[in-house]
N, C-alpha and C positions, 0 to 999 in steps of 0.2 A: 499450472494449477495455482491457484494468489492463494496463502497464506491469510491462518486467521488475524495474524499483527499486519499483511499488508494489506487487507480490504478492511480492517478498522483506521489503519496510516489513509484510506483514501477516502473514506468517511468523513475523517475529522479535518482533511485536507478544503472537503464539499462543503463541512461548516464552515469553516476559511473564510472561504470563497463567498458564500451566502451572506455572513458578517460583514465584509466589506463592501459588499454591492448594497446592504440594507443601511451599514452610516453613509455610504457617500450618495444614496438615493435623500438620504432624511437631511442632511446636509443641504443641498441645493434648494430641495422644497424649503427648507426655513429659510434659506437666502432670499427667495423668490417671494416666500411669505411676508417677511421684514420689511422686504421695499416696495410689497403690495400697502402696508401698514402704513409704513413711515417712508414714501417716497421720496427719493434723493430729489434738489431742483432743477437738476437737468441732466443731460447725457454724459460730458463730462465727468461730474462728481459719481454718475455709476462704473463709468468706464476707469475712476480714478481710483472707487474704492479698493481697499486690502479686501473684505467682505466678497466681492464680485471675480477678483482676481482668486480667491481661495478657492470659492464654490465653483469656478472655471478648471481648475485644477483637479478642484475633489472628482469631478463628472468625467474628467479625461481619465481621473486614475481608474474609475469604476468602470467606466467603458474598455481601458486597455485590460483590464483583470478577466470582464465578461468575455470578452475574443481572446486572450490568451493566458491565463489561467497559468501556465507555466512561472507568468513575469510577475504572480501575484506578492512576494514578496520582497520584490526591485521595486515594485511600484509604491507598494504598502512604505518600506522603509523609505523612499522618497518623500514619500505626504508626510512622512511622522518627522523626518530632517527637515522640514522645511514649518512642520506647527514649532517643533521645539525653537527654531531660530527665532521663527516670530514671537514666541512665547515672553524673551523678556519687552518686544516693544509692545504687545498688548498690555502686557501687566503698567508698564509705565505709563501707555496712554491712560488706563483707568484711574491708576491712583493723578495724575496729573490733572484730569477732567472731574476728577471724583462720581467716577461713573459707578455702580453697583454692579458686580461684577461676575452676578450668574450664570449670563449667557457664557461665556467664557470658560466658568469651571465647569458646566454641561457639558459643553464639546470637547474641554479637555477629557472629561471621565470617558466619552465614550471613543475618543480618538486613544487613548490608555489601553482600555478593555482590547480596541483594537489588536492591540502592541501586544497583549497577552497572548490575543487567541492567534494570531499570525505567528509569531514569535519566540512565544514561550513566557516562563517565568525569568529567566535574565534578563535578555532586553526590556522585558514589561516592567520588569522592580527597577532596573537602573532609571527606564524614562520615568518610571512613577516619580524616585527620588530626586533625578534631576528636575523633574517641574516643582517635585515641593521646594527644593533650593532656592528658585528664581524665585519664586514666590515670596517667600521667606526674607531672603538677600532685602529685594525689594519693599517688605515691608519695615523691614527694623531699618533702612537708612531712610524713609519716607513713610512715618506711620498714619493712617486716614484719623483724621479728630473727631466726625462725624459721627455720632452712635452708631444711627444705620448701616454705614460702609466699616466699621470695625466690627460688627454684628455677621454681616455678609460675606465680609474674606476669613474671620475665624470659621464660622459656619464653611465656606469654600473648600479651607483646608483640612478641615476634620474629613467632609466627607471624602475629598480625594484619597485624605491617609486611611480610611477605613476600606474605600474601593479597593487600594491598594491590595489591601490585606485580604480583601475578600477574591480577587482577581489572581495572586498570587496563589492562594488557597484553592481556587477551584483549577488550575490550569498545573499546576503541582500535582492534583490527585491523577488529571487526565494523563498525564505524563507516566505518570507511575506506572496506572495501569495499560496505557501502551505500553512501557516497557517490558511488563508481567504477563503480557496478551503474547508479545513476541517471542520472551523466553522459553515462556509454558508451549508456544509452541516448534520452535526448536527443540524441546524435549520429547514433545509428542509426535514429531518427524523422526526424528532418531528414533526413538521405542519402532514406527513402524517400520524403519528400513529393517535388512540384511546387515547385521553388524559386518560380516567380512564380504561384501560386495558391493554395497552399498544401494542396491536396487531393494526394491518391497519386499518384504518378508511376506510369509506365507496369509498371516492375518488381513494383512493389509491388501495385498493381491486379490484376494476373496471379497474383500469391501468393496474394493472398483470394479469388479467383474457384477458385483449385485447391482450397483449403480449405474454401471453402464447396461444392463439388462434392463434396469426399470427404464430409462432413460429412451432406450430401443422399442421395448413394448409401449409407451405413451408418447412416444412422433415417430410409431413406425419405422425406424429406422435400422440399418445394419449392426453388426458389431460379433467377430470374431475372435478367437482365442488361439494362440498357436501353444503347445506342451514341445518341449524340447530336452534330450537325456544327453548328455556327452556320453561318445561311446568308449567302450572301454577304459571307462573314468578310474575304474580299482585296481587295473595293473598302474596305469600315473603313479598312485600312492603306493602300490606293493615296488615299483622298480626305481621313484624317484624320490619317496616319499611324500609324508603328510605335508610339508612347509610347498612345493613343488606344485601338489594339489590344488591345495589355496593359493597359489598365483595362476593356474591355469583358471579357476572358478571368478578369479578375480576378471581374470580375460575377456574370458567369455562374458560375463557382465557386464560387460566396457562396453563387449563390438553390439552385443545384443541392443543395447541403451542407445548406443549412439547413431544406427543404424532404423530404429524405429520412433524416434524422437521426432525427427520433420514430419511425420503423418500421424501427431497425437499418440500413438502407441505408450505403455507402457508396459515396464517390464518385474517381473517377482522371481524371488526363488522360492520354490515351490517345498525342497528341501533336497539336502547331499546334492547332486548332480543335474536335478532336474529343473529348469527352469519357465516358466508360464511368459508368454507375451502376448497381451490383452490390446487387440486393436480397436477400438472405438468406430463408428461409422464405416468398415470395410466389410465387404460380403466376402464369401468364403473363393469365390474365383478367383480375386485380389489377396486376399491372405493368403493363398498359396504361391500367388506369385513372388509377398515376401517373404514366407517363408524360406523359397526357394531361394531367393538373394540373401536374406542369414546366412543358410548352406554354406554355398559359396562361401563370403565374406570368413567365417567360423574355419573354412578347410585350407581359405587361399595361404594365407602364412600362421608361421608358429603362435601359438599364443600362452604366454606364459614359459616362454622359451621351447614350447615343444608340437607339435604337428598333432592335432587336432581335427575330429571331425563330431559330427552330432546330430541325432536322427530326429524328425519335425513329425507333429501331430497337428491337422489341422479342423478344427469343427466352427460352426456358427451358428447365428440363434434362431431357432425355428419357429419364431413366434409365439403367442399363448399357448401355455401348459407345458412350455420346457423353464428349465430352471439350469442354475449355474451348477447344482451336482451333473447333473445330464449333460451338459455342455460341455464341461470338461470330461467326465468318462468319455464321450465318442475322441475330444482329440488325444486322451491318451490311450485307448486301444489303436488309433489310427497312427500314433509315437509305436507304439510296440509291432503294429504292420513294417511300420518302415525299418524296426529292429528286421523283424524277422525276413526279410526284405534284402536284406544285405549290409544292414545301417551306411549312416550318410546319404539317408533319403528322405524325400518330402510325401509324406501318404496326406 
């Protein structure tokens, strides 16, 4: 069952994913745009460009992220090690050509944002800060004289430091609240287990048996309930004590959980001794079969250091107009047949 911090983790993992495929799609097009504009003179000079060589890259990184999704962030940190390498010979081709140098701080801002959303806010502030450095470095030893171009890289680096601050600002909050999504619900996991078994408490048990009923009722489908009592649970505590008790309750909690786990089931304590297992998709000829394998399992060796056995109730859903109080009264009168039965049996 995912967790509400891991289907928001897989959420924001799809944004990721959607960011990167949307720059390195816009990337290329503007590559492809540029030399529709201003046509290089011949094959060469395309095949020579940095331009052509990048947008070659960006499309291969986008391509391997679409098919594997996993590499998104080996590929991501590749393209972003290989802008920052180039980052100081662009800067110096510009001021050297006295070129104007928007295009440039564009795609840095949003190869940045990248670095944010893939990333996080550390990676994304340290690359922020290392591009304003190069930047910077590069202008105070080479400063442009030109109005315009000292106009366009003060312009450049205000906005990149502002990006910054606004990129760190929103990727900080998202963080948070994943954190606070995960905590709150780790807390609200505990609240519903069994403090001393660790399987569903009784609330919680009662929530997924509503769920998987509605679930049943709207695609028609199965879904059984098995009630189970340890027997003779009060002499345990009357000859071994209360501490003795709670390892045997812990036991049986264990074999219950781990024995219904590969077929979806789950498991509750209903309360004291008795415990609910909520099978999902099995009809009631099948639930008694596992039922009948609990049995077993529960009687074959000691649990909690002592010899154990535990009598099984078994019902399932009758379709419109049964409900989970009805559901469960038939399989705990049919727990109490198999009491009366000789316990250590499956009714």
């Amino acid at each position: 069952m995912n967790s509400t911090g891991s289907i928001l983790e897989q959420r924001f993992q799809a944004i990721r994913l959607n960011v990167v495929l949307a720059v390195t799609t816009a990337f290329v097009v503007f590559s492809g745009i540029t030399n529709l504009v201003d046509p290089p003179p011949d094959l060469n000079a395309i095949v020579s460009s940095p331009k052509t060589w990048l947008a070659v890259m960006t499309l291969s990184a986008g391509l391997i992220c679409l098919y594997r999704p996993d590499t998104l962030k080996i590929v991501v940190g590749i393209l972003l090690a290989l802008t920052m390498f180039s980052l100081p010979i662009e800067v110096r081709w510009h001021i050297d050509h006295r070129a104007v140098p928007m295009n440039m701080f564009v795609w840095l801002m949003v190869y940045l944002l990248c670095a944010y959303v893939v990333f996080g806010t550390r990676v994304g502030g340290i690359l922020n800060a290392v591009s304003l450095g190069i930047m910077l470095l590069a202008l105070v030893s080479d400063p442009p004289t030109m109005p315009m171009l000292v106009s366009s890289w003060l312009t450049g680096l205000i906005v990149l430091s502002v990006l910054g601050v606004l990129g760190y600002s929103i990727i900080h909050f998202i963080e948070i609240n994943l954190l606070l999504h995960a905590q709150d619900n780790v807390r609200l996991r505990a609240a519903r287990l069994d403090a001393l078994t660790g399987v569903y408490g009784r609330g919680a048990i009662e929530e997924e048996l509503k769920r998987s009923m509605h679930t049943a009722r709207e695609a028609n489908t199965a879904v059984s309930i098995v009630v189970t009592d340890i027997d003779h649970f009060k002499s345990v505590n009357d000859l071994h004590g209360h501490m003795a008790g709670d390892d045997v309750l812990r036991a049986v909690a264990k074999c219950l959980r781990r024995n219904v786990r590969r077929i979806g089931g789950v498991v509750g304590r209903w309360g004291g001794e008795e415990f609910v297992v909520l099978l999902p998709g099995i009809s009631r000829t099948d639930a008694l079969v596992v039922a009948e394998q609990l049995r077993r399992e529960l009687s074959a060796v000691p649990l909690g250091g002592l010899p154990i056995t535990a009598s099984f109730g078994v019902a399932a859903y009758r379709g419109t107009g049964d409900s989970p109080e009805k559901m469960f009264s038939r399989a705990d009168l049919a727990m109490y047949e198999a009491k009366r039965a000789g316990r250590n049996a499956v009714r």
